[in-house]
Structure formats: structure tokens, C-alpha cells
C-alpha positions as CSV (number, residue, x, y, z in Angstrom):
1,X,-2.2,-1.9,-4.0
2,X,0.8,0.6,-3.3
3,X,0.8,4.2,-2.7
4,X,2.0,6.6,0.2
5,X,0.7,5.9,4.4
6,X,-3.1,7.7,4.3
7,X,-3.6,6.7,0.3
8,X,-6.3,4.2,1.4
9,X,-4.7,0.7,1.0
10,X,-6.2,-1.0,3.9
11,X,-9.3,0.4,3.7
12,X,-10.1,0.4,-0.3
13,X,-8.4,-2.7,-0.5
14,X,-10.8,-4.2,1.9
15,X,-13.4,-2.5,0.1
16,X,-12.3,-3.7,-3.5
17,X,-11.6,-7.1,-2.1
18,X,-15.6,-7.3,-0.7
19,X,-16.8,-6.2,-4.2
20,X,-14.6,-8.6,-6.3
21,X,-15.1,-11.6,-3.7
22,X,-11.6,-12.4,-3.4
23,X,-10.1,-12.5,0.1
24,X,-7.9,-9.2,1.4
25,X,-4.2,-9.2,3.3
26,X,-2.7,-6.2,4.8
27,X,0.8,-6.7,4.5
28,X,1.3,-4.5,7.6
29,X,-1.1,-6.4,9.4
30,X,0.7,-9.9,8.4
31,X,4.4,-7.9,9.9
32,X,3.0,-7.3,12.9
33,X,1.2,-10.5,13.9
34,X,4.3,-12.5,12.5
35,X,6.8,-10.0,14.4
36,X,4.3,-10.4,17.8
37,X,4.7,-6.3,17.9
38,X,3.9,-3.0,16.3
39,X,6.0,-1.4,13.3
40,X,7.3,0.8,16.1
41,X,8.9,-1.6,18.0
42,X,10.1,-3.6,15.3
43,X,11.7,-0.3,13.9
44,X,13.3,-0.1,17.7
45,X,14.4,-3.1,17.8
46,X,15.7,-4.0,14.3
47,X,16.0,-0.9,12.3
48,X,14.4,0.1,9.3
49,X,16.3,-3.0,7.5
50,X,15.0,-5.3,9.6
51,X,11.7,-4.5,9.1
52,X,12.1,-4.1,5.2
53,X,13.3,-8.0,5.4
54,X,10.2,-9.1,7.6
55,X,7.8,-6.9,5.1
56,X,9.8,-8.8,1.7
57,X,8.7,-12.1,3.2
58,X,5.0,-11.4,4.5
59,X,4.5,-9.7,0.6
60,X,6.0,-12.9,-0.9
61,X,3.4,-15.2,1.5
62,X,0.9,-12.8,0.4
63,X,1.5,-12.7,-3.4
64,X,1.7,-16.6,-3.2
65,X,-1.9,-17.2,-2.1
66,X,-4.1,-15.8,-5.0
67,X,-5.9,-14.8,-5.9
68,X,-6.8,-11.7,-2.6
69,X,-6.6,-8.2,-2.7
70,X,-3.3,-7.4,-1.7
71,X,-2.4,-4.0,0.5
72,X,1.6,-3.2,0.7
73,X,2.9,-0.9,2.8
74,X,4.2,2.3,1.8
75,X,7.9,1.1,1.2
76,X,7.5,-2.0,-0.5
77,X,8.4,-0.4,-3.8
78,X,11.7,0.1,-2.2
79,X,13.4,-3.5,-3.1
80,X,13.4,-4.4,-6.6
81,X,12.7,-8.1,-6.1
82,X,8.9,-6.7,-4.0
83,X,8.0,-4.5,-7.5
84,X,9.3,-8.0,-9.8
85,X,7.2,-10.3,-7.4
86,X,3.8,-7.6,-7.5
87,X,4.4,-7.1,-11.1
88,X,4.4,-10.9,-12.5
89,X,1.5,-11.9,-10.3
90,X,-1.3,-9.0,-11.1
91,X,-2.5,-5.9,-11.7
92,X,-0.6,-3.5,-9.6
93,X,-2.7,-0.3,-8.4
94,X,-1.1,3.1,-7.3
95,X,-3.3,5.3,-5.1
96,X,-2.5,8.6,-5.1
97,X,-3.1,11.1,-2.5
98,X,-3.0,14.7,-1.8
99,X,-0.5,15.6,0.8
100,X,-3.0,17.4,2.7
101,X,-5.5,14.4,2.7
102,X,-2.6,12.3,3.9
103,X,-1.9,14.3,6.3
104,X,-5.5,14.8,7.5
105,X,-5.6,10.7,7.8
106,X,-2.6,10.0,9.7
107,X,-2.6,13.1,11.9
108,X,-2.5,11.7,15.5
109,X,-1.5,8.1,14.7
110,X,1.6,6.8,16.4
111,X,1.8,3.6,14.4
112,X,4.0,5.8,11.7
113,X,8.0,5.5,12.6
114,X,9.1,7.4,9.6
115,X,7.1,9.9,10.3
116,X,8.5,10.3,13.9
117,X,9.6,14.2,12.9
118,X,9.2,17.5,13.8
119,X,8.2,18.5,10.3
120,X,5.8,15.6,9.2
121,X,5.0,17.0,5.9
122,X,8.4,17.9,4.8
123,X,8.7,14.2,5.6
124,X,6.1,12.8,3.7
125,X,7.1,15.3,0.8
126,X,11.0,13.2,1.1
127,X,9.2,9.8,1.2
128,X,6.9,10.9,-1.9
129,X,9.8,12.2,-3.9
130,X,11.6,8.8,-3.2
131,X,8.7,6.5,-4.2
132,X,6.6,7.9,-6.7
133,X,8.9,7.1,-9.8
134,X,8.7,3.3,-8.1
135,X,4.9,3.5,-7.7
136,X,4.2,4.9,-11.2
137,X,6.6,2.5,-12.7
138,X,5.1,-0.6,-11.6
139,X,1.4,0.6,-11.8
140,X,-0.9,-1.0,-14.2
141,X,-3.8,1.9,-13.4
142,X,-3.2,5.0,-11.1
143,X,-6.3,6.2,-8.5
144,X,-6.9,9.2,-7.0
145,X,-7.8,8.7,-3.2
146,X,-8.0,12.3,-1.9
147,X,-11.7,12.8,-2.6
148,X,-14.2,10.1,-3.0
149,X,-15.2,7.8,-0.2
150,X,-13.7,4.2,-0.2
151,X,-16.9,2.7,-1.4
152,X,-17.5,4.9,-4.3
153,X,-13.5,4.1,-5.4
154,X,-14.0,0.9,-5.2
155,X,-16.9,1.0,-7.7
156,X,-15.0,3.0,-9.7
157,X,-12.0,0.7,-9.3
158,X,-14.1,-2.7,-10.1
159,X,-14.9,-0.9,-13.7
160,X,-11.6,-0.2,-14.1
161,X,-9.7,-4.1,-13.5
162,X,-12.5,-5.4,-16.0
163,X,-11.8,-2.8,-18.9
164,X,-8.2,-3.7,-18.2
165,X,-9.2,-7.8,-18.6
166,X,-11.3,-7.1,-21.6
167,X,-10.8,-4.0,-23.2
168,X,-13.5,-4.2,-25.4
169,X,-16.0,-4.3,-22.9
């Protein structure tokens, strides 16, 4: 799964991953137990390089243990060898969110370096601008996350992969 911070990647991942029975990894999650610190502090400490390297590795450690429910963070699309490595291993989803509902979901959180800015949404808007082209380009089906609850996505999203296997299902 890729998308912007707020599109839902943790959560419907985790949701998608219950449904389909496969296991779920939080690329995020993997950095930060593997770092022995929060995105924050590795940002301090290392830069946003630094980081960038540890999340290429924890997304080629994920990738290589199939088959899960994989959730990138917002940045992976960044380095073209993270969008050849998602690409020729499964179906890549883009969820798509509103930049108010993103907003609304990250308001308050502190885990969000890029967004350490007086104008947040101007922010996000520069991030989004930068990665869409990469998310749509390596997206084998595009979601909409700003409405529905993760369950009822990941309904939606289970229909989806299987017309994709078989498309005449």
C-alpha cells in the first residue's frame, strides 16, 4: 500500500491483511524498532537521507517475506529501486485521501517530521504534488480513503484484488 501520511495504510492494511489472511508489516513500524527510536529522532539524528536508507532496507525485508499486506510510508515512492522492488512483487494499491481528511487524521500527532511547519497544509499540498505522479504510476488499483470506514474499504478492497486475479469473475 502507498499513499500520503493519514490515507489509511496502517490501519486498512491491517484490516485488508485480517480479511485476506495473510500477515501485515508496517514499514514505519519495522524503522523504528530496527532504529531503537521514533521517525523524529532518526530525522534528528540522520537526516531525512538517513532515514530514506533505513526505510529502503526495512521495505526490501518486507517485500521478501510474502506473501503479507505490506504498508509503506509516505515516501517510499521517492527512490526508484522501492517503486521497481513493490512493482515486481504485487499488486501495488494507492490510497487516496482528501487533504482535509488528512489533515483531520494527523492533526495533533507529533510522530510527522515533515510536517514540522507552520503551514501544515501547504505542506502536505508540496508533499502531494511531489508524489502523486509516483503513486499513480506504480499503482495497480487506486482507493479512495476520505469517506468510508477501514472495514467497509477493505471489503471493498478484497472484491477488487480478486477481479484483478480473475477478471472474469
Amino acid at each position: 500500500m502507498v499513499g500520503p501520511m493519514g490515507s489509511g495504510k496502517s490501519t486498512l492494511g491491517a484490516a485488508l491483511a485480517a480479511r485476506l489472511g495473510l500477515g501485515f508489516v508496517d514499514v514505519d513500524a519495522c524503522i523504528v524498532a530496527m532504529a531503537g527510536m521514533s521517525i523524529p529522532d532518526i530525522f534528528a539524528t540522520e537526516g531525512e537521507a538517513g532515514f530514506r536508507d533505513r526505510e529502503a532496507q526495512a521495505l526490501a525485508d518486507a517485500l521478501a517475506h510474502q506473501p503479507a499486506v505490506v504498508a509503506t510510508g509516505g515516501g517510499a515512492v521517492l527512490r526508484q529501486a522501492n517503486r521497481d522492488a513493490m512493482q515486481a512483487v504485487g499488486c501495488v494499491v494507492y490510497l487516496h485521501v482528501s487533504t482535509q481528511e488528512q489533515l483531520r487524521r494527523i492533526e495533533g500527532d507529533r510522530n510527522r517530521p515533515l510536517l514540522d511547519s507552520d503551514a501544515p497544509a501547504q505542506r502536505l499540498a508540496e508533499l502531494q504534488s511531489q508524489r502523486e505522479p509516483l503513486y499513480r504510476q506504480i499503482a495497480n488499483l487506486v482507493i479512495d480513503t476520505s469517506v468510508q470506514t477501514p472495514e467497509q474499504l477493505a471489503a471493498a478492497l478484497v472484491l477488487r484484488l480478486h477481479a484483478l486475479k480473475d477478471p472474469h469473475a
